[in-house]
C-alpha positions as CSV (number, residue, x, y, z in Angstrom):
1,X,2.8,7.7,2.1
2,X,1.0,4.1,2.8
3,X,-0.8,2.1,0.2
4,X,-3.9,3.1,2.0
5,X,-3.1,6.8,1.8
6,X,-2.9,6.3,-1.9
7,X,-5.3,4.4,-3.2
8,X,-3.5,1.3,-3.6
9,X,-5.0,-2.3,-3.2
10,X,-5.4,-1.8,0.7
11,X,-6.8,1.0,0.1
12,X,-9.3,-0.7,-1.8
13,X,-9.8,-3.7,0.9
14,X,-10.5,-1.3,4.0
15,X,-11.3,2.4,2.7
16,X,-9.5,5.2,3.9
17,X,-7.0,4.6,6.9
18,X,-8.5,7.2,9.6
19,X,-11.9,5.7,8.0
20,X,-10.6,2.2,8.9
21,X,-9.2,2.8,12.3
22,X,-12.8,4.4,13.4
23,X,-14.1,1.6,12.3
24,X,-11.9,-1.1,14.4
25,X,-12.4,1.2,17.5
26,X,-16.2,1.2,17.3
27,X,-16.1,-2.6,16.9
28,X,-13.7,-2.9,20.1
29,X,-16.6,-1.2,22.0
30,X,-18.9,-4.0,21.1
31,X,-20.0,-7.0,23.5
32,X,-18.1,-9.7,23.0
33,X,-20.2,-12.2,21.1
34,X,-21.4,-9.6,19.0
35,X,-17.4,-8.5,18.4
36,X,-16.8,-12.0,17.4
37,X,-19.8,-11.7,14.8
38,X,-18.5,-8.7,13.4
39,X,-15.3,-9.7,12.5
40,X,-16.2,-13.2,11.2
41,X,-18.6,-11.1,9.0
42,X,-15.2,-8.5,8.1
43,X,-13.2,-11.4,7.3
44,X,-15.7,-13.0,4.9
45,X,-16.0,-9.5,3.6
46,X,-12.7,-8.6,2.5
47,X,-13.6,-11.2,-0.4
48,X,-15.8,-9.0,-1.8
49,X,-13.4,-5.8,-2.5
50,X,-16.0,-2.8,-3.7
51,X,-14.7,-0.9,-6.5
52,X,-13.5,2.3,-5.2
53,X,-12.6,3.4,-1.2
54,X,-15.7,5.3,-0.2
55,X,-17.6,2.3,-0.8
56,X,-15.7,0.2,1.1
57,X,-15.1,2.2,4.4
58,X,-18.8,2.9,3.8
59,X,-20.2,-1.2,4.1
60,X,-17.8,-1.5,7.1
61,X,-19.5,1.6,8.7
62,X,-22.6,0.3,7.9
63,X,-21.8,-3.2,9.5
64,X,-20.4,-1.7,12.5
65,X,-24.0,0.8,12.7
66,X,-26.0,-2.3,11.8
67,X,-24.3,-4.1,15.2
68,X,-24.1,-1.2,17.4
69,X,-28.0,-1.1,17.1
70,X,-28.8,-4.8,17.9
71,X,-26.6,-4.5,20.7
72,X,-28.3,-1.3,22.1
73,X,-32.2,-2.6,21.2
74,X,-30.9,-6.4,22.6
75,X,-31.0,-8.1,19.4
76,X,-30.0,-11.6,18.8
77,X,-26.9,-12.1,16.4
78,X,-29.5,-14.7,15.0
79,X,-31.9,-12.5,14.2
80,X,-29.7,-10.2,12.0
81,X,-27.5,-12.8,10.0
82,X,-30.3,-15.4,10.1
83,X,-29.8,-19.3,9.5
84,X,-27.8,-19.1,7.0
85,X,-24.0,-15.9,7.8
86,X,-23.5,-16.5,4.3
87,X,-26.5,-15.4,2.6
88,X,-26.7,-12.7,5.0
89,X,-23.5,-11.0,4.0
90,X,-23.8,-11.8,0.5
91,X,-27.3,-9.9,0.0
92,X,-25.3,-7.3,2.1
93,X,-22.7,-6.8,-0.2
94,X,-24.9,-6.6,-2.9
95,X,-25.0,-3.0,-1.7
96,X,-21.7,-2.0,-2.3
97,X,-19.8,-3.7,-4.8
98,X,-20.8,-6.2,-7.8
99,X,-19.1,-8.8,-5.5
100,X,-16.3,-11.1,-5.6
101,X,-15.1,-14.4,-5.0
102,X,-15.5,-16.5,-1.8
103,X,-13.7,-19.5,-1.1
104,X,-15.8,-22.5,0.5
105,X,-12.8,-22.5,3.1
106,X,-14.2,-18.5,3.8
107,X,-18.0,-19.9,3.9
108,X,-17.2,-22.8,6.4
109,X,-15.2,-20.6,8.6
110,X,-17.8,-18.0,8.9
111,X,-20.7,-20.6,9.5
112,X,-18.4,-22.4,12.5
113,X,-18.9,-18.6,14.0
């Protein structure tokens, strides 16, 4: 049995396996640019590890809803994250977890996006 079939610290990054490969294959269908959004967003995420697995295959199901939609309706990228990728996602983690640490290397990277 994996770590993510356990529990273990994976686990707690990504949420259930089958949760987290649903997840990767509904991003894959995404345009490009707003692919590339997504998983700028994901890696900034993973610095803010919710508490338990339901939680956190729940915010990357929610991010991955949240894009689907603006690319069906035609919504910018701009007008969901804003001016500012970083306090978008970290008013969007507020949701799920109590939060964690971000590097500035981790903001800078997601604002070059």
């Amino acid at each position: 049995m994996s770590d993510v079939e356990k529990g273990g610290f994976i686990a707690k990054l990504i949420g259930p396996k089958r949760r987290w490969r649903e997840y990767k294959a509904r991003v894959r269908q995404l345009p490009p640019n707003y692919r590339t959004a997504v998983e700028a967003i994901e890696r900034y995420l993973m610095h803010f590890v919710p508490t338990d697995d339901d939680r956190a295959a729940s915010m990357f199901e929610d991010l991955a809803d949240l894009f689907e939609q603006a690319a069906a309706d035609g919504t910018s990228i701009r007008e969901i994250v804003g001016e500012d990728p970083v306090e978008f996602v970290e008013t969007f983690v507020q949701n799920y977890s109590e939060g964690g640490y971000a590097p500035p290397r981790a903001r800078k990277r997601l604002i070059s996006r």
